[in-house]
C-alpha positions in Angstrom: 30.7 -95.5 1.7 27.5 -94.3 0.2 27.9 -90.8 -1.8 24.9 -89.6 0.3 26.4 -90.0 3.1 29.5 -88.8 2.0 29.2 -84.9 3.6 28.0 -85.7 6.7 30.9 -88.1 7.6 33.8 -86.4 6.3 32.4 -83.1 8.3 33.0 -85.0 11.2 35.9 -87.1 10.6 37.9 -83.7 9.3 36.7 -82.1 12.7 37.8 -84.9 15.0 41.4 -85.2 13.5 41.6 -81.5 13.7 40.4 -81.3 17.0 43.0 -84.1 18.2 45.9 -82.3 16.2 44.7 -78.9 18.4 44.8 -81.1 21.3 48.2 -82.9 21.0 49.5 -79.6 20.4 48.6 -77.9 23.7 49.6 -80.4 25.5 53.2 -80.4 23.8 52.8 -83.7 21.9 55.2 -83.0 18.9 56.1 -80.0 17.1 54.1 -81.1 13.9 51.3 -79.1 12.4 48.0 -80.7 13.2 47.4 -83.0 10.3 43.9 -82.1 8.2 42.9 -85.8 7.7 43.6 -85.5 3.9 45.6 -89.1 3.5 42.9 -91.3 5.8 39.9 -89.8 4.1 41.0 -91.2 0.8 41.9 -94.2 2.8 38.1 -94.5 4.1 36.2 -91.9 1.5 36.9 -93.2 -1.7 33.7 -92.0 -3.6 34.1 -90.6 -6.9 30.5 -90.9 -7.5 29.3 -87.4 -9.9 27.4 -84.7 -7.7 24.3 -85.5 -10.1 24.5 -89.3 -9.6 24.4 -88.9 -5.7 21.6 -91.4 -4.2 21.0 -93.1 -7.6 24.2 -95.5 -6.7 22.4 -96.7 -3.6 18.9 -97.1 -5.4 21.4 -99.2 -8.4 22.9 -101.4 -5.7 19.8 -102.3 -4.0 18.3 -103.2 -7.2 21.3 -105.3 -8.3 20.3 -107.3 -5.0 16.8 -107.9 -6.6 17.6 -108.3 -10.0 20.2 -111.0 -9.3 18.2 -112.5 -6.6 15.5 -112.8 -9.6 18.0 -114.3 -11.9 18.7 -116.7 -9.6 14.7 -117.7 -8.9 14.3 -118.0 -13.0 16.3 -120.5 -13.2 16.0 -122.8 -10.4 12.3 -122.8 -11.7 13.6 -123.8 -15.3 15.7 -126.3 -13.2 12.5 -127.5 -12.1 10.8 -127.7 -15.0 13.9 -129.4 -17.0 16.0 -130.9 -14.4 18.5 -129.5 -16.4 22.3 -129.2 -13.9 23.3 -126.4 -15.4 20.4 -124.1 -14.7 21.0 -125.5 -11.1 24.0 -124.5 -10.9 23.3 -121.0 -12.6 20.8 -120.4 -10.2 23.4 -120.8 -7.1 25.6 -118.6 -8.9 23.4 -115.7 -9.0 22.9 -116.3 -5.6 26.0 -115.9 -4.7 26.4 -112.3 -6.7 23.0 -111.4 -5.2 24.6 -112.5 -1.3 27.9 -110.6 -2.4 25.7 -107.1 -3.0 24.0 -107.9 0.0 27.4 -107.7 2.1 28.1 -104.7 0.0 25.4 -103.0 1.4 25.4 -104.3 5.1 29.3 -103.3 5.0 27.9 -99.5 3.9 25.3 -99.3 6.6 27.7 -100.6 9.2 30.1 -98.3 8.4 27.8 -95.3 8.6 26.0 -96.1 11.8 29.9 -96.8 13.0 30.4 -93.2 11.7 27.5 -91.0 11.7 25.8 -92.9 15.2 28.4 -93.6 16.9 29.4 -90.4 18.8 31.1 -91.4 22.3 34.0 -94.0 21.1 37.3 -92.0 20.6 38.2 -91.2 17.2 41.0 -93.5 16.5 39.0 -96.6 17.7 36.2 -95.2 15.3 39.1 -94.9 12.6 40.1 -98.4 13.1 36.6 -100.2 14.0 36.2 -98.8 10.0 38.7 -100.2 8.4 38.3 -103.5 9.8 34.7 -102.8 8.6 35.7 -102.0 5.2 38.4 -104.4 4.8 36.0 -107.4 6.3 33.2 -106.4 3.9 35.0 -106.2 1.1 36.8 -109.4 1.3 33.7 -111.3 1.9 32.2 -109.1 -1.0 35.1 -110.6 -3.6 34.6 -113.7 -2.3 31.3 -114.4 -3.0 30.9 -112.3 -6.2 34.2 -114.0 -7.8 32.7 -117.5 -6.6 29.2 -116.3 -8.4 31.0 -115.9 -11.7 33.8 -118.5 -11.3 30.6 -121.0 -10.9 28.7 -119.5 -14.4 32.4 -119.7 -16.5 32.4 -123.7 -15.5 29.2 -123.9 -16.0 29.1 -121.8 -19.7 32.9 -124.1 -20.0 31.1 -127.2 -19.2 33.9 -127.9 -17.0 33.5 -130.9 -14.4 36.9 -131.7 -13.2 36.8 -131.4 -9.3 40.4 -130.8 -9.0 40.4 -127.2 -10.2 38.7 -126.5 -7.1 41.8 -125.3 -4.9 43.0 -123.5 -7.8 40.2 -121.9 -8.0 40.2 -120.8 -4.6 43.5 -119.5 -4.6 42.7 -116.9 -7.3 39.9 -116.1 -5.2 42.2 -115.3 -2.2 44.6 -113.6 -4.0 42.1 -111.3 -5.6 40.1 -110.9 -2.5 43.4 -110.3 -0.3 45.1 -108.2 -3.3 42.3 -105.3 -3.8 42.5 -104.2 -0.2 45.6 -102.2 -1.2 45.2 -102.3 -4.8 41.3 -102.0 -6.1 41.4 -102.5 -10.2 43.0 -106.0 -9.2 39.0 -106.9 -8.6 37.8 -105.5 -11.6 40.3 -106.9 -13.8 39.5 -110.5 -12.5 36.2 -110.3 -13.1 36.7 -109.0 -16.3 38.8 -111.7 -17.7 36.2 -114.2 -16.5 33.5 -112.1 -17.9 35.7 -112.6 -21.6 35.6 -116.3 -21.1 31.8 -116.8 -20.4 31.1 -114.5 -23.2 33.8 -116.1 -25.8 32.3 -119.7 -24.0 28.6 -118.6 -24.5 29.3 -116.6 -28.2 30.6 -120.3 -29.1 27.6 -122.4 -28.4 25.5 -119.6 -30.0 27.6 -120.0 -33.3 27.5 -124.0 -32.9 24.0 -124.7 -32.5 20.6 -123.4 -32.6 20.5 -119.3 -32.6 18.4 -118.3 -30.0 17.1 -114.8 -28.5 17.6 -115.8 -24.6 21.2 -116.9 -26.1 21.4 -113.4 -27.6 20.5 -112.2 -24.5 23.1 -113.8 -22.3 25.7 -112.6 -24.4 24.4 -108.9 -24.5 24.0 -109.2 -20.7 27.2 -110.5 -19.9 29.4 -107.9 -22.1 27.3 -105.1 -20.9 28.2 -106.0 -17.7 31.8 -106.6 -19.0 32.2 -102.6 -20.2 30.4 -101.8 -16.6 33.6 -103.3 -14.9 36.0 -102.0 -17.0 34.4 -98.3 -16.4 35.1 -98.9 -12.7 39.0 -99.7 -13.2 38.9 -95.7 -14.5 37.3 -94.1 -11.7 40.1 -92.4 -10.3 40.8 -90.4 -13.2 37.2 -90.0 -14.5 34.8 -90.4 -12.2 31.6 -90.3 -14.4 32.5 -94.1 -15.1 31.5 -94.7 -12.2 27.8 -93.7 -12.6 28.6 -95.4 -16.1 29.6 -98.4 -14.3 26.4 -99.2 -12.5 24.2 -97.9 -15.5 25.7 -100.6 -17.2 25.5 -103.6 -14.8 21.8 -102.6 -14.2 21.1 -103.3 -18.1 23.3 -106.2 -18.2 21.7 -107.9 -15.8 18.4 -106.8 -17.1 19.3 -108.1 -20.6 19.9 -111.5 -18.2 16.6 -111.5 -16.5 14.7 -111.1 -19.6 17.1 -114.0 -20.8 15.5 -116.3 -18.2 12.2 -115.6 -18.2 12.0 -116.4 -22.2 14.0 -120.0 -21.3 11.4 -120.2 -18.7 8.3 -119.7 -20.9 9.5 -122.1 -23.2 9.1 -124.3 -20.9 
């Protein structure tokens, strides 16, 4: 949920579970205290955004939308151009990072409108209508931004063999299944394939001729590295995660210009 939006929301969903815990008790349901809400907000509310970086995440996440999406039209036009199948393929891979910020932020407006519009459905249906949201979104979300980046690492590996396919998918639904009730699993997946296309990449820079868009790709991709490693410490330190999308922004920035100098060559 978007840090913007983060007041609003929790106003409300801290006033409906009081209100029902007020309720319950007059009519003799339990003996209990009425319960405050604390444990589902962090279920549902897990911003740890900075005060001063509220509304810059969302402007960040629509532009990694873009920038990706731009990634992706550089090279299919150097695929063009060369008819080179790796640039094909690296094209479809930023395409499928660009699609999996797109759910991001479809998952985020759905779950405000569920939240903030939507003020006639009883609160527990609201409760659960947003986690299926969340969980829904961000399985899709894994699944196409680990497939992005699984693509680029065969592509950086020069890897052909079909039959790592399932295999592949299997980390994917493990990961994707796995960070619903524990989060860093994501980040650390990512960021181990992030150390192979920059080892893979470093190599063929070393090995042949010493290029600036190589230079770039390598800058771009462990920039973005250190931005998901900053995310794995946001519970304990949350001005990572403002770090964490400063980061990504250049990285991918360093990757743009990458393609745009492969593409002038050409």
């Amino acid at each position: 949920m978007k840090a913007a939006l983060l007041k609003r929301i929790e106003k409300r969903f801290s006033t409906n579970i009081k209100k029902q815990g007020r309720d319950s008790a007059s009519h003799g349901i339990g003996q209990q205290e009425p319960y405050t809400g604390k444990g589902a907000k962090s279920m549902l509310f897990c911003n740890y955004s900075p005060t001063w970086f509220l509304g810059f995440d969302s402007i960040l996440e629509t532009l990694f939308i873009l920038v990706t999406l731009l990634i992706a039209g550089y090279a299919y036009r150097v695929y063009r151009f060369t008819g080179g199948k790796q640039f094909k393929r690296w094209a479809v891979g930023f395409l499928l990072i660009s699609a999996a910020y797109l759910v991001q932020a479809i998952t985020n407006f759905a779950i405000y409108q569920e939240l903030v519009e939507n003020t006639t459905s009883p609160f527990i249906y609201q409760f659960l209508e947003v986690n299926r949201l969340y969980n829904v979104g961000l399985i899709l979300h894994i699944v196409l931004f680990l497939s992005g980046y699984l693509l680029l690492m065969l592509v950086s590996l020069r890897i052909e063999d079909k039959r790592l396919i399932p295999l592949f998918a299997a980390l994917i639904l493990v990961t994707a299944l796995g960070s619903i009730p524990f989060p860093p699993l994501f980040e650390t997946v990512v960021g181990l394939i992030l150390v192979y296309l920059i080892a893979s990449t470093a190599q063929h820079h070393k090995d042949g001729k010493k290029t600036l868009s190589n230079g770039l790709v390598i800058a771009g991709f462990s920039v973005v590295l250190l931005g998901q490693l900053a995310y794995i410490f946001i519970t304990v330190w949350n001005i990572s995660y403002a770090l964490g999308h400063i980061l990504e922004f250049i990285g991918y920035c360093a990757l743009t210009a990458s393609m745009i100098i492969i593409m002038r060559k050409h």
